[in-house]
N, C-alpha and C positions, 0 to 999 in steps of 0.2 A: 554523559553516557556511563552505564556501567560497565566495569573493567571485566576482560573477555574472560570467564570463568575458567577457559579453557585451553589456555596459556600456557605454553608446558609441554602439552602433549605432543606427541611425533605426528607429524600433519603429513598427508597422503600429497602422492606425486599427480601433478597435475594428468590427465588423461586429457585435453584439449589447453589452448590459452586460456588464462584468465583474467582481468584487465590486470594494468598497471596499478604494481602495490600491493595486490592481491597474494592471500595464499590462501588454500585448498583447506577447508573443513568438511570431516564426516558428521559432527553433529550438528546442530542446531542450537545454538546460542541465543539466550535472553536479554535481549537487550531494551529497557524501555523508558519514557521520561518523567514516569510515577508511575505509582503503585496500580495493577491489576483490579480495574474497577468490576464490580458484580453486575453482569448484566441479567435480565430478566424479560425472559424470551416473551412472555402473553402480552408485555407493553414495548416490547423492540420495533422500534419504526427507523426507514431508512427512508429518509425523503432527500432531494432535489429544488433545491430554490435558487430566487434570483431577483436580485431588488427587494427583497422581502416576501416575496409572493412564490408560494409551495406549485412548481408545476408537476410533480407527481410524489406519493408515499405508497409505502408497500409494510404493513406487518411480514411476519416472521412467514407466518404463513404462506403471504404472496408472491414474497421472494423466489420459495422455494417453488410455488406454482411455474412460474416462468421457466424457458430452455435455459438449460442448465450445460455449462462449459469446462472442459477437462482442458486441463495447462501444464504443460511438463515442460520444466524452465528451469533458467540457472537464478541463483540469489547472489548478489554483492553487498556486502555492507560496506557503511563509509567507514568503520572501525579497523578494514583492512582483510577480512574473511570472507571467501564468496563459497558456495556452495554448491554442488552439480546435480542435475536430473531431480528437481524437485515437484512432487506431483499434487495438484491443487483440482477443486471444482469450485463452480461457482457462477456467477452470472456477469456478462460484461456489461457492460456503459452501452456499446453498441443496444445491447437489449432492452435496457432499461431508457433510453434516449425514444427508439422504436415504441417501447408499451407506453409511454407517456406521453408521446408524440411531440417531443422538442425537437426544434430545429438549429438549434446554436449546432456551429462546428466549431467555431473560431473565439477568441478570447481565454479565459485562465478559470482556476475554481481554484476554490480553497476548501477542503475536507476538513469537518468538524469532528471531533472522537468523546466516546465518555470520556469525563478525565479533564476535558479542556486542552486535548493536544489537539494541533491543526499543522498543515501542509499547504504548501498551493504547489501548482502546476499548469502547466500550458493545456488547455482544452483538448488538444486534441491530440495529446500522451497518455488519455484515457481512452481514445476511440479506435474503431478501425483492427478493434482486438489487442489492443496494446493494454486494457487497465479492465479489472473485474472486481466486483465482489465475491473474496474466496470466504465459504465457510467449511468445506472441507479439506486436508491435510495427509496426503500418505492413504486413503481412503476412513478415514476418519473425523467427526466433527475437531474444527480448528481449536485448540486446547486454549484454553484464555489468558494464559503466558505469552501465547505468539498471536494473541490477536480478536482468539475468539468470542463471541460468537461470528462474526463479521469482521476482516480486514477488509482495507484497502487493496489492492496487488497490482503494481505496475513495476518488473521485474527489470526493466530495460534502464531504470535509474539506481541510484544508492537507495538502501531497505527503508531508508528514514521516511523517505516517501509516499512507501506502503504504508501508510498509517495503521494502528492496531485500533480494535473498536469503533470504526467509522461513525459514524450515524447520520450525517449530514453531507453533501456537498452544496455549495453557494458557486453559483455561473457569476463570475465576474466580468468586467471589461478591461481592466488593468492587472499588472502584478502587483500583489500582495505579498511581504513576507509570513510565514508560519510562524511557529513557536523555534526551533532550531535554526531557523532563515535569521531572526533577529538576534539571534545571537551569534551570528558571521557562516551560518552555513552556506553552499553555495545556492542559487536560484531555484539553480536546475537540477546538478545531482549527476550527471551523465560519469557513471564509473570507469567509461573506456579514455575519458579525455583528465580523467582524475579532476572531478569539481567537487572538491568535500568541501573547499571555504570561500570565502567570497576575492574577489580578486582572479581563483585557479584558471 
């Protein structure tokens, strides 16, 4: 991980709890596991598979065609800095499960990103409104530092989660670890019971 840029500075008082370990940040820190890949919006596809086999894709375009979801949440990183009232648009799993017409609820995915970074997660830590596709940011397309054009966003775990650049999820039947999972991160991630590493 990159070292917190922002290390130093007088950190604001919290205005509610924030998990254990946690301290309060007003900006928005970069943190990512390479370099900021160029995405290229006329050939961005975001699809859904499983076994191999593509049960829905959507261009840039059709994303944005679909109901579109406004998210005003907190952010934890596993670095130890959460963040309050953070406001996102975007489309959930719920929507895109619905326009595809999958039926899995149950088993795990693993989120694929330019880059070659990957994630997994329990199925259904994305549904039920718990996980979106954010592309916009503060009312803003998502700048590609944090993510954009397309993050991940499922806010209710550590940020590492949210993968930046998604482009793919794979429906699995077992867990799988990601790219930070194999290197001792925790499964799951859940900020409030402190799972940064494996073992927590």
């Amino acid at each position: 991980m990159i070292s917190n840029p922002f290390f130093g500075r007088k950190r604001p008082e919290p205005s509610r709890p924030v998990p254990p370990g946690q301290y309060l940040e007003d900006g928005f820190p970069v943190l990512s596991a390479g370099p900021t890949p160029r995405v290229d919006l006329t050939t961005w596809q975001f699809s859904i598979t499983k076994n191999g086999e593509s049960l829905g894709e959507w261009s840039w375009e059709q994303l944005n065609e679909l109901p579109q979801t406004d998210l005003l949440t907190d952010l934890h990183c596993v670095t130890k800095w959460s963040k309050h009232d953070t406001n996102w648009r975007g489309v959930t799993f719920d929507t895109l499960f619905k326009h595809a017409g999958i039926s899995d609820r149950t088993g795990f995915v693993m989120a694929h990103c330019d880059g070659g970074y990957t994630t997994n997660l329990p199925l259904p830590d994305i549904l039920n409104g718990m996980g979106m596709l954010a592309h916009t940011y503060e009312g803003e397309p998502l700048a590609p530092e944090h993510g954009g054009p397309v993050r991940l966003l499922v806010p209710h775990l550590y940020l590492w989660k949210s993968a930046k650049w998604v482009n793919r999820i794979d429906l699995l039947d077992s867990d799988v670890p990601g790219f930070w999972e194999q290197y001792g991160y925790h499964m799951y991630g859940d900020p409030w019971k402190e799972q940064r590493y494996h073992g927590d």
